[in-house]
N, C-alpha and C positions, 0 to 999 in steps of 0.2 A: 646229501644233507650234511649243512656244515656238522660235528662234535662240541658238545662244550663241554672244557674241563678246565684245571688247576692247576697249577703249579704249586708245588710245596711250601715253596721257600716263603718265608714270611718273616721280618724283624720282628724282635719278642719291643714294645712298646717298655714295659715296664723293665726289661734287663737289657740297657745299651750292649750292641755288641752282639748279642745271642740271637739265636732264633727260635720259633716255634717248633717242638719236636715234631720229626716226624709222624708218628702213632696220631697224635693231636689233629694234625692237619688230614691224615687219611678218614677220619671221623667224621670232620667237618665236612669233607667233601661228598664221603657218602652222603652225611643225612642231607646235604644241597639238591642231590639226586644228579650229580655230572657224569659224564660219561667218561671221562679218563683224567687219569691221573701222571703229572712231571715231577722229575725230581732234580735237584743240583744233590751232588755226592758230597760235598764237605761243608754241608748247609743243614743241619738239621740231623745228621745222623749221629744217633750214639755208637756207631764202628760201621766199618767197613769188611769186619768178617763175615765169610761166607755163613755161617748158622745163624746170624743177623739178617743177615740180606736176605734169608731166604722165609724169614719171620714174616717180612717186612713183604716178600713177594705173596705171600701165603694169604697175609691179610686182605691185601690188594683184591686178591682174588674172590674170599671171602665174601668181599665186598661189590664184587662186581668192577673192579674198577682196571681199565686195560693200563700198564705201563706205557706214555706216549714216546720218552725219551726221558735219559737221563744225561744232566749237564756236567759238564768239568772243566777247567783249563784256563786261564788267561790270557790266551792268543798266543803267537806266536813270533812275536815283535814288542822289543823294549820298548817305552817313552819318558823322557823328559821335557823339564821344562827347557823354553826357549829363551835366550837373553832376551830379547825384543819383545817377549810376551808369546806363550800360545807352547802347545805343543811339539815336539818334532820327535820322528823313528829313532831308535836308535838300534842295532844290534844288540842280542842276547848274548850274556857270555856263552858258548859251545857249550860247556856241563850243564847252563841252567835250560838248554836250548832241548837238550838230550833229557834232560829228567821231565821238560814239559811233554815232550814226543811220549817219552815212556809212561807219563801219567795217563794221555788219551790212552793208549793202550792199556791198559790196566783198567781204565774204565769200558772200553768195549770189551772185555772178558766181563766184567759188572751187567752189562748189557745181556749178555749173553745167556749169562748166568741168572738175572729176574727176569729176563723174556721181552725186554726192551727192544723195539728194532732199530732205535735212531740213539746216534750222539749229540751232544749240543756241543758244539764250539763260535769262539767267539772270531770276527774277524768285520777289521777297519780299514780306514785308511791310511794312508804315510803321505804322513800333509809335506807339502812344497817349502823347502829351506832343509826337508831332513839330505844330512850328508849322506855320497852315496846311495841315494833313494832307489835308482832299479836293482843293483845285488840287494837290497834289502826285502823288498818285492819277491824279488826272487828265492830267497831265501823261504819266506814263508809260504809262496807257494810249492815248493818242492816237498816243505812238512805238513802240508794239507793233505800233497800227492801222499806221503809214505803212511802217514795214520791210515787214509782212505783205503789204501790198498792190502793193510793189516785188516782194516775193519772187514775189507770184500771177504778176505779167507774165510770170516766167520759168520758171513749172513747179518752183518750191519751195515748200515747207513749212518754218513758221516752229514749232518744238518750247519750251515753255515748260516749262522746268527750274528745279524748286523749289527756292532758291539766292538767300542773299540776294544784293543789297542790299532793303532795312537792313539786316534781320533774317531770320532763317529764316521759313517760312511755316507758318503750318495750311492744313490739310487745306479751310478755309471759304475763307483769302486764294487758294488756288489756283482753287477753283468761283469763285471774283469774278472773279479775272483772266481766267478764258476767257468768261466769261461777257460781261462788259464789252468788251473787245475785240471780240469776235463777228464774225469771220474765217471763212472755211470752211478755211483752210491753216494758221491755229492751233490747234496740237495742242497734247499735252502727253507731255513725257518724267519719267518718275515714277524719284525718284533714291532710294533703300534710305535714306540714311543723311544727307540734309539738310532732317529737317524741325525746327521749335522741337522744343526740350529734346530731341532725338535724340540718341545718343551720337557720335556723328559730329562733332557742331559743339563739342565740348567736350573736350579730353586726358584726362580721366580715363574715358572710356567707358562714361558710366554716363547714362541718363537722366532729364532735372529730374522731383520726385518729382510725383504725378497726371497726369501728362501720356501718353499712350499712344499712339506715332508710329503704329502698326498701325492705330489707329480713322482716322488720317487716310491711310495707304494705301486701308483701305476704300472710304470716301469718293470717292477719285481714279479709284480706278482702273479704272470705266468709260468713262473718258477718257482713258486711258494708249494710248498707240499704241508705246510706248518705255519701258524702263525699264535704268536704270541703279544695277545689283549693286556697290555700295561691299562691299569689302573690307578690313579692318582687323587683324587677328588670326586667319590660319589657321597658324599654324606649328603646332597639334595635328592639322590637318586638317579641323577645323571652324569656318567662322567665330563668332568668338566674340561679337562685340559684337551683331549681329543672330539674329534667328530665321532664317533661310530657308525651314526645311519650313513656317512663319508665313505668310510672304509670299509664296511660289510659291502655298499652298491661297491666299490672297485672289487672285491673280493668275487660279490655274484659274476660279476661282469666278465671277470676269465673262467667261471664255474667252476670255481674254489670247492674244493668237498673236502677235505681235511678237516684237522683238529684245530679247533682254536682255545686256547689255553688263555686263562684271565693270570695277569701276573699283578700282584697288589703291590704298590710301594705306595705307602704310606704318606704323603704331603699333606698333613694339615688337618684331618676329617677328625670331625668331633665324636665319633663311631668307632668302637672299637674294631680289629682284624676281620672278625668272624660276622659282626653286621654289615661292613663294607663289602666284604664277600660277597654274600646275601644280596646288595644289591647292587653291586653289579652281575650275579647272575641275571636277576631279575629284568636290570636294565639290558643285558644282552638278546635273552631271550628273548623278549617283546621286539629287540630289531629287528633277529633274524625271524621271527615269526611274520614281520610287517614286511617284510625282502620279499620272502615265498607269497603273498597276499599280492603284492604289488602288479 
């Protein structure tokens, strides 16, 4: 049976810039009645010390609510803009290269330590025109391999979440990325609404024209152990920008049993955080209920 649950992280509406506290959002989710709970680590916490953290695991518990993964990191690959327009890779200076390796790491002792088994990190593509493109490649996959094999020592799982940097991914950059790594604790957590030309990555909500995000969920998502439900437009009660009854049948269809996680970004809803919420539980639930019916 699929899971449903939350992700933390929520823009606070009324303070640009900030977010929903933690405490806040594990309330909500209990009284939704979900089944687990995410967190990103520098999104909502008031500290990252351990008599915090373990507040914060305490409640959870409290509450019934299991830690799915906690997020960190900004990949492992610079980007800029391109004279000609568009993105391109660029290399990380060495120190800034080192302190992001060391950050995953610090976050899987976080793991470790609230009873988390997975990390989130972020990983894209290195679009065509970036200079030196395979050392670059390569680069970050060698820093996938070493967090990975830190995380193995301690009984974690390292989640690759389709997210740039540079650039959003296809459905092909994600098969390469697990592929090349080749970790047995590199998963993959399959996110709704970040892949190329998805309407996710762009304000008008629409996706670039040939491009069909669904043909690269298909692709994934026998390697999905995690997926993350981007929400963008339910104030009619349906989300708008994506399919779901779309993507739950891909999901049933490799008999997906993982956690799926609603992740809210805000586009427009005349609804506040915690009614959007609301419905898209509501709207998910009724899919996956009509999936098993089917």
């Amino acid at each position: 049976m699929i899971k449903l649950g939350c992700n933390s992280l929520v823009r606070d509406r009324d303070n640009p810039g900030r977010y929903i506290d933690i405490e806040t959002m594990i309330h909500l989710i209990h009284e939704l009645r979900l089944d687990i709970i995410d967190f990103q680590l520098d999104r909502g916490f008031r500290s990252l010390d351990a008599a915090y953290l373990r507040r914060i695991k305490i409640m959870c518990h409290n509450y019934g609510l299991p830690i799915g993964f906690v997020g960190i990191g900004s990949g492992f690959v610079g980007a800029e803009s391109h004279p000609n327009g568009g993105v391109i890779g660029v290399p990380l200076p060495e120190a800034e290269l080192q302190r992001r390796i060391d950050e995953v790491k610090g976050a899987v002792d976080v793991a470790v330590l609230m009873g988390a088994p997975l990390i989130r990190l972020f990983g894209g593509s290195v679009p065509e025109g970036t200079e030196n493109r395979s050392a670059l490649w390569e680069t970050t996959i060698r820093s996938f391999q070493q967090v990975a094999d830190y995380a193995a020592e301690k009984g974690i799982l390292i989640g690759l979440h389709n997210h740039p940097p540079a650039v959003a991914p296809t459905g092909d950059d994600i098969l390469r990325i697990l592929e090349d790594v080749d970790r047995e604790n590199f998963t993959f957590i399959l996110d709704t609404g970040q892949w190329w030309g998805s309407p996710g990555t762009n304000r008008a909500g629409t996706s670039l024209p040939n491009v069909d995000i669904y043909k690269y969920m298909e692709q994934t998502a026998p390697h999905a152990s995690y997926v993350r439900a981007k929400i963008y437009k339910i104030d009619t009660g349906r989300e708008e920008w994506l399919d779901y009854k779309r993507i739950i049948a891909i999901l049933k269809g490799v008999n997906f049993n993982g956690n799926m996680s609603i992740v809210f970004e805000d586009r427009g809803n005349r609804c506040d955080y915690a009614e959007a919420i609301g419905l898209a539980v509501k709207h998910l639930r009724q899919l996956l209920a009509d999936t098993v019916n089917d």
